[in-house]
KEKE-3310 file (N, C-alpha, C; in steps of 0.2 Angstrom, whole numbers, plus 5000, padded with zeros to 4 digits):
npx = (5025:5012:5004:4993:4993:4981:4984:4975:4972:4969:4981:4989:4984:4989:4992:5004:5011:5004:5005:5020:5021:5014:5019:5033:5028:5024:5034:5034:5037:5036:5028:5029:5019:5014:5028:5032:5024:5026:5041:5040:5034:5041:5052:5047:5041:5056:5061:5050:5055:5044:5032:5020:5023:5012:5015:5031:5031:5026:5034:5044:5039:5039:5052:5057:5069:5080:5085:5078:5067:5074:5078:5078:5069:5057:5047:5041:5030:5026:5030:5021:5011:5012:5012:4998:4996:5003:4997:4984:4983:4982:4991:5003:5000:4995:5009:5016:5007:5013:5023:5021:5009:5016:5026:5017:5013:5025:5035:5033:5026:5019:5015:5005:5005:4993:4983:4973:4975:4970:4958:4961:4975:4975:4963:4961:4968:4972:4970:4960:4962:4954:4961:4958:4956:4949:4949:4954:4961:4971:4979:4983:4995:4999:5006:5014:5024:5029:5033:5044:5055:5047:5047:5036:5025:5006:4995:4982:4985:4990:4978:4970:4977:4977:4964:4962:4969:4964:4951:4955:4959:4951:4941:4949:4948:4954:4957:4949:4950:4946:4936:4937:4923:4925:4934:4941:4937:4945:4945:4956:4956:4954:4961:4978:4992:4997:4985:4979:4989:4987:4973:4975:4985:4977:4968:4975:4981:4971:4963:4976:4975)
npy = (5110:5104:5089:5077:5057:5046:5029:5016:5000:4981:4970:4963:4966:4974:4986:4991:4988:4994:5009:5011:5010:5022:5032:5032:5037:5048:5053:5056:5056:5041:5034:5020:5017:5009:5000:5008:5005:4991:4994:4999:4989:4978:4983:4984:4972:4965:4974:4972:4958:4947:4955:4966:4983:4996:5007:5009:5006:5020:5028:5021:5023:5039:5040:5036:5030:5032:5020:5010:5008:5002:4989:4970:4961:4969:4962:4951:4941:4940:4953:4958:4955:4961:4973:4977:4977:4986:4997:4998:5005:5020:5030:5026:5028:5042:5046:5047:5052:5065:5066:5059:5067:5078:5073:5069:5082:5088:5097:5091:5082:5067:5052:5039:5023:5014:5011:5021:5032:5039:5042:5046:5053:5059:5069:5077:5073:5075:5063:5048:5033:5014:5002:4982:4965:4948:4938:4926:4927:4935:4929:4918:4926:4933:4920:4916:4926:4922:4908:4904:4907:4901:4888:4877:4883:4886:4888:4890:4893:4909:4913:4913:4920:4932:4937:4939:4949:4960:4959:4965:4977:4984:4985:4992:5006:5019:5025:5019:5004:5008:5011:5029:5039:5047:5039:5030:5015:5001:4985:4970:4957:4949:4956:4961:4964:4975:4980:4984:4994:5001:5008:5016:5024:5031:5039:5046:5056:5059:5069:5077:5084)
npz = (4946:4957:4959:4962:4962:4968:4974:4979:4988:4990:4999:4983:4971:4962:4964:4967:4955:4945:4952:4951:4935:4931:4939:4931:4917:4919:4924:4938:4955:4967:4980:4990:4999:5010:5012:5022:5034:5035:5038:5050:5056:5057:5063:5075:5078:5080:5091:5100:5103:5094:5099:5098:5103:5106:5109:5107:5094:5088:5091:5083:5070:5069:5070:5057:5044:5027:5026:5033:5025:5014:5018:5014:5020:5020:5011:5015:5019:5033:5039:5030:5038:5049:5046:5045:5057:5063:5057:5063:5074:5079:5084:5076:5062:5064:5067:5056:5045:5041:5033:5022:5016:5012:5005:4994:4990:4983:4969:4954:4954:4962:4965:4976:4983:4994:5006:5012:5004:4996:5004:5016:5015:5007:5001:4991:4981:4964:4956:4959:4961:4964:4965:4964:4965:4963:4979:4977:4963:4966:4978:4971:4966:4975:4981:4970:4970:4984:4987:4983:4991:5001:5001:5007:5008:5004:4994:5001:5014:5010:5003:5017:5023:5018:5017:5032:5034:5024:5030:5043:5039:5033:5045:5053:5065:5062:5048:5039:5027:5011:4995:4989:4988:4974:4967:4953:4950:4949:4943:4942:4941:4928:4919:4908:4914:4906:4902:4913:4918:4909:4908:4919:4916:4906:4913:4921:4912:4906:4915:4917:4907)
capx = (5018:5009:4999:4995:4989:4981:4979:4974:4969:4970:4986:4992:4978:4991:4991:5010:5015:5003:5008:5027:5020:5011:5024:5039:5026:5024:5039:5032:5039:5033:5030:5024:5016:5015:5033:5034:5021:5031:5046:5039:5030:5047:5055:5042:5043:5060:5060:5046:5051:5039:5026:5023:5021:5011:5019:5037:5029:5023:5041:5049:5036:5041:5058:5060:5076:5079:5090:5072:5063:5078:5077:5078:5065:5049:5042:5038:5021:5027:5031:5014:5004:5013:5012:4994:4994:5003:4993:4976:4986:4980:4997:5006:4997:4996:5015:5015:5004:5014:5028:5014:5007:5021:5029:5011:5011:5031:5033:5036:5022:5020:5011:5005:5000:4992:4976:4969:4979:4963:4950:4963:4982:4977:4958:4962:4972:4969:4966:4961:4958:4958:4963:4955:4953:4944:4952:4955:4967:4974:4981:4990:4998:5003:5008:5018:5028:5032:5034:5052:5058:5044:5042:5032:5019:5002:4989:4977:4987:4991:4971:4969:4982:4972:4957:4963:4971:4958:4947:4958:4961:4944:4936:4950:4942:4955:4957:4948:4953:4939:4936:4936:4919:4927:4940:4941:4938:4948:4946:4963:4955:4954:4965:4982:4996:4997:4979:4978:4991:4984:4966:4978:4987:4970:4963:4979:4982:4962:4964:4981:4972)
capy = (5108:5098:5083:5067:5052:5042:5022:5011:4993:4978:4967:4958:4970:4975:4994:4993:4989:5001:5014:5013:5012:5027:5036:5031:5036:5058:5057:5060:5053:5036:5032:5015:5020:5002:4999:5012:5001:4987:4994:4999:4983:4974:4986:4984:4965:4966:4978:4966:4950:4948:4956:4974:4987:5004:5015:5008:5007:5025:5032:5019:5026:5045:5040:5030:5033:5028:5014:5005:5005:4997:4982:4966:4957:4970:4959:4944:4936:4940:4959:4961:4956:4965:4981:4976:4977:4994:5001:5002:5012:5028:5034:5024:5035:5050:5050:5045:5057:5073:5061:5058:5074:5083:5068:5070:5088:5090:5100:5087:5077:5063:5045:5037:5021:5011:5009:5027:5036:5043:5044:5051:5056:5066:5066:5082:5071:5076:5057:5041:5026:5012:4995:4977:4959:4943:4934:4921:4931:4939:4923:4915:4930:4932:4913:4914:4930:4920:4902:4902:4910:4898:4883:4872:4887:4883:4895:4890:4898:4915:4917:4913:4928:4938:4938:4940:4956:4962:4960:4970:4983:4987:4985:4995:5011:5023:5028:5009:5002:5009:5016:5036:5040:5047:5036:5025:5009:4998:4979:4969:4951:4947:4961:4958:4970:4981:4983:4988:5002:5008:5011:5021:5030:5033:5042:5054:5060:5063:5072:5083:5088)
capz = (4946:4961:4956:4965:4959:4975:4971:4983:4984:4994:4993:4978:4968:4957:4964:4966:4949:4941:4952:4946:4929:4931:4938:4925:4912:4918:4928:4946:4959:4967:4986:4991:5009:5012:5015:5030:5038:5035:5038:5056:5060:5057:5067:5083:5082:5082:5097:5106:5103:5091:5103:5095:5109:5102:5111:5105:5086:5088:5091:5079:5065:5070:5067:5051:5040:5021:5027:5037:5020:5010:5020:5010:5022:5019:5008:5018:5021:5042:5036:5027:5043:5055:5043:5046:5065:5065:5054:5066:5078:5080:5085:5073:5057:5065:5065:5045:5041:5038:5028:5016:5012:5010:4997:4990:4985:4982:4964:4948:4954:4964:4965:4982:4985:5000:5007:5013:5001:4991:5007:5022:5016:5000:4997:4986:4975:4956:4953:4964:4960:4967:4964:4968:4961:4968:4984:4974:4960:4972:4984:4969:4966:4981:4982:4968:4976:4990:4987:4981:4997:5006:4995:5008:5007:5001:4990:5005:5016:5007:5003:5022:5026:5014:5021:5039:5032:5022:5037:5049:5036:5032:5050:5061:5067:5060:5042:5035:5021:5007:4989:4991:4982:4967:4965:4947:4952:4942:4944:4937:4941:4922:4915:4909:4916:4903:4901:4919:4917:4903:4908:4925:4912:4903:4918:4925:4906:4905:4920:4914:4899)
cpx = (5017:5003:4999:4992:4990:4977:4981:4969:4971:4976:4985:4986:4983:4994:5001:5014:5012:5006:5015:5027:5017:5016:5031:5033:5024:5028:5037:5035:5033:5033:5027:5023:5017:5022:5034:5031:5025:5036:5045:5037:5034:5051:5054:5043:5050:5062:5058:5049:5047:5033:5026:5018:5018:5015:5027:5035:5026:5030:5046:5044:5038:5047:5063:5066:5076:5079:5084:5068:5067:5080:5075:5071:5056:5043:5039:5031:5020:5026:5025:5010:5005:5012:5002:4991:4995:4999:4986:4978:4988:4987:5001:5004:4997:5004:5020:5012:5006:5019:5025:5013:5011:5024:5022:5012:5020:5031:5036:5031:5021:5014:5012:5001:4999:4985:4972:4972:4974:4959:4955:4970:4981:4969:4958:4966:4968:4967:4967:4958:4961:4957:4962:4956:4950:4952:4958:4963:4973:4981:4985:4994:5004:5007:5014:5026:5031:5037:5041:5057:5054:5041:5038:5023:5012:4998:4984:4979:4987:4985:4969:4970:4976:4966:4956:4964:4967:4953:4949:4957:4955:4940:4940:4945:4945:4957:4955:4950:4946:4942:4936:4929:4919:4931:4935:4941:4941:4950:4952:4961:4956:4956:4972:4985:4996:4990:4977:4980:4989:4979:4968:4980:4983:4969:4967:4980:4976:4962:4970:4978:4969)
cpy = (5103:5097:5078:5065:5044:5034:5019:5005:4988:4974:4963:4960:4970:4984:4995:4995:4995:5006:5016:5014:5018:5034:5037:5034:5045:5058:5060:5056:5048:5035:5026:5016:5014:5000:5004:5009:4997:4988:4996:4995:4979:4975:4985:4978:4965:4969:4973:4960:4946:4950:4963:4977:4995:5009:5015:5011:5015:5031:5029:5021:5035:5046:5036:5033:5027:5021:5008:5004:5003:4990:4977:4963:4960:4967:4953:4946:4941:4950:4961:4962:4961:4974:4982:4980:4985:4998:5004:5006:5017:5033:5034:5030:5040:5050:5048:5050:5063:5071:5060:5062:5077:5079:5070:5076:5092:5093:5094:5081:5071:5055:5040:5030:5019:5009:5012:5031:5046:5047:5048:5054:5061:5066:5074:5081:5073:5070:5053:5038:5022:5004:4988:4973:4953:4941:4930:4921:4934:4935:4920:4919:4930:4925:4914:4918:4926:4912:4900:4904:4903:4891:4877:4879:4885:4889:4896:4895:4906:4917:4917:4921:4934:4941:4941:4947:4961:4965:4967:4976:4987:4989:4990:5006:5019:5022:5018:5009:5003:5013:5023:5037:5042:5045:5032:5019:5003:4991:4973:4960:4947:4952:4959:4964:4976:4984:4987:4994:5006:5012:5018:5027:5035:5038:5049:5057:5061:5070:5079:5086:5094)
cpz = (4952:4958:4957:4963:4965:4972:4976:4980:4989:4992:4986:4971:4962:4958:4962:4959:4943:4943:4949:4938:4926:4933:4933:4920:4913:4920:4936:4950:4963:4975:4987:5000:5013:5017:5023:5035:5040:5040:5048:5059:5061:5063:5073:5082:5083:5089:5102:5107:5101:5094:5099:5102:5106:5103:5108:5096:5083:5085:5083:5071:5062:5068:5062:5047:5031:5023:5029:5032:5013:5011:5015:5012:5022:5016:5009:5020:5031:5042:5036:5035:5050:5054:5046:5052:5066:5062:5059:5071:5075:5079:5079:5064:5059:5062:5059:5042:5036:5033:5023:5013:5011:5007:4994:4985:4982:4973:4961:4950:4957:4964:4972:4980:4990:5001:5009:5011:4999:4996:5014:5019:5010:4997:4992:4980:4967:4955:4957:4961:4962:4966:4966:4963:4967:4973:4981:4969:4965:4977:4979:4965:4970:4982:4978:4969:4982:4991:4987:4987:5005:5005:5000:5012:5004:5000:4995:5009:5017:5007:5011:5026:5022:5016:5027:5040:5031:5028:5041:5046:5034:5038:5055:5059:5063:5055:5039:5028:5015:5000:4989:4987:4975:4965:4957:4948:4947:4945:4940:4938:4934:4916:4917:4914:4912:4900:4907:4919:4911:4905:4916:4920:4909:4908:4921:4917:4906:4911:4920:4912:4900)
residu = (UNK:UNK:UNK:UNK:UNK:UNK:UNK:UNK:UNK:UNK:UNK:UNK:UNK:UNK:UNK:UNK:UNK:UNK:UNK:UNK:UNK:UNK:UNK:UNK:UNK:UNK:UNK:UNK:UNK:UNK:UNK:UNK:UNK:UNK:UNK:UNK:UNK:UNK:UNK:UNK:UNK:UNK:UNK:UNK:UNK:UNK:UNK:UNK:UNK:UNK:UNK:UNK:UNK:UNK:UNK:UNK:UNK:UNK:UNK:UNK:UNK:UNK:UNK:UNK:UNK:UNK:UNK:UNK:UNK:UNK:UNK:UNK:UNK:UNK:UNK:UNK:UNK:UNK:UNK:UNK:UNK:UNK:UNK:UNK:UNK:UNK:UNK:UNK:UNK:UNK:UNK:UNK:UNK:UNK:UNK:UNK:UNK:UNK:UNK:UNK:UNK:UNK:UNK:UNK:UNK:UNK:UNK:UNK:UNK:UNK:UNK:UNK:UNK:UNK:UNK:UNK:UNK:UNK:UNK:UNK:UNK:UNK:UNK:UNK:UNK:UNK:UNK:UNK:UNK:UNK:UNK:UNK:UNK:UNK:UNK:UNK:UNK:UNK:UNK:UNK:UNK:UNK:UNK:UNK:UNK:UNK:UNK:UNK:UNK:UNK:UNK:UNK:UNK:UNK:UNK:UNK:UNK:UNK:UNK:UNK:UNK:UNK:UNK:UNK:UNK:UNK:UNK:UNK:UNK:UNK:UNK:UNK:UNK:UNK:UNK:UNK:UNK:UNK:UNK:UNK:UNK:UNK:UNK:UNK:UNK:UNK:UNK:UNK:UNK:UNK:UNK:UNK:UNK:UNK:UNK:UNK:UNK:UNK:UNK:UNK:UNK:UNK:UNK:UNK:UNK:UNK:UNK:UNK:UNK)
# end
């Protein structure tokens, strides 16, 4: 059986944890799209000298390996922003693209998330929805993820970072950061966790049926 289920959302949304709980719950397999940004934006500063070069970040996206998205350090604040930067290059997506689609449609189902899951790497998915809360939710989420690694971090901060992100991610020119028109928009700013994965669960079982 091929069946994907495309959730997107801005950071600290909450997309991540639903998606794992969505996938543990039919058995599909799970990719978070996000790390392979990451994992190449770390990889291209690293390269630069913290400068990321495209054409370096083009090649080091084309030739990712497990071992570059088990990296302990993906989940840094510095990680996020650089997954950011690689992101709006053109090159850098193109050569993600086919690594996506083909995890999308693999038999036994799968679950993608990110941030043009639903609108460019699977607008044929059986279910998208996509994921949001306020700035606000969002920042000290984020905040509380990070502090223990960065404790003279401030909420201000992290909603700053948010924002800057946010911006980028929505304004660059290829695949922006958006709701697909049929996606399920599911707000988690005043939903617990498991009210959120429900109403996901709700939507790919309606959808099985």
């Amino acid at each position: 059986m091929k069946f994907t289920v495309a959730i997107d959302g801005p950071a600290a949304a909450g997309k991540g944890t639903i998606s794992r709980a969505v996938a543990e719950e039919f058995g599909f397999a799970y990719l978070d799209s996000g790390l392979l940004y990451r994992a190449t934006g770390v990889k291209a500063l690293e390269d630069g000298r913290g400068v990321i070069d495209p054409a370096n970040a083009e090649g080091l996206a084309a030739n990712l390996l497990q071992t570059d998205l088990d990296r302990n350090d993906l989940r840094t604040a510095l990680a996020g922003q650089a997954a950011s930067k690689v992101a709006a290059m053109p090159e850098v997506r193109a050569a993600l693209l086919e690594f996506q689609q083909n995890y999308a449609r693999r038999d036994g189902g799968a679950v993608l998330d990110g941030r043009d899951i639903g609108t460019v790497i699977c607008p044929e998915a059986e279910v998208k929805i996509y994921v949001t809360a306020s700035n606000e939710i969002r920042a000290e989420r984020r905040y509380k993820e990070l502090v223990q690694a960065k404790p003279d971090l401030t909420v201000t901060q992290v909603l700053n970072d948010i924002r800057v992100r946010d911006d980028r991610d929505a304004a660059r020119d290829v695949s922006p950061m958006r709701a697909a028109d049929d996606a399920l928009l599911l707000d988690t700013s005043k939903l617990s966790i498991g009210e959120a994965v429900l109403q996901a669960i709700t939507a790919v079982r309606s959808c099985l049926k």
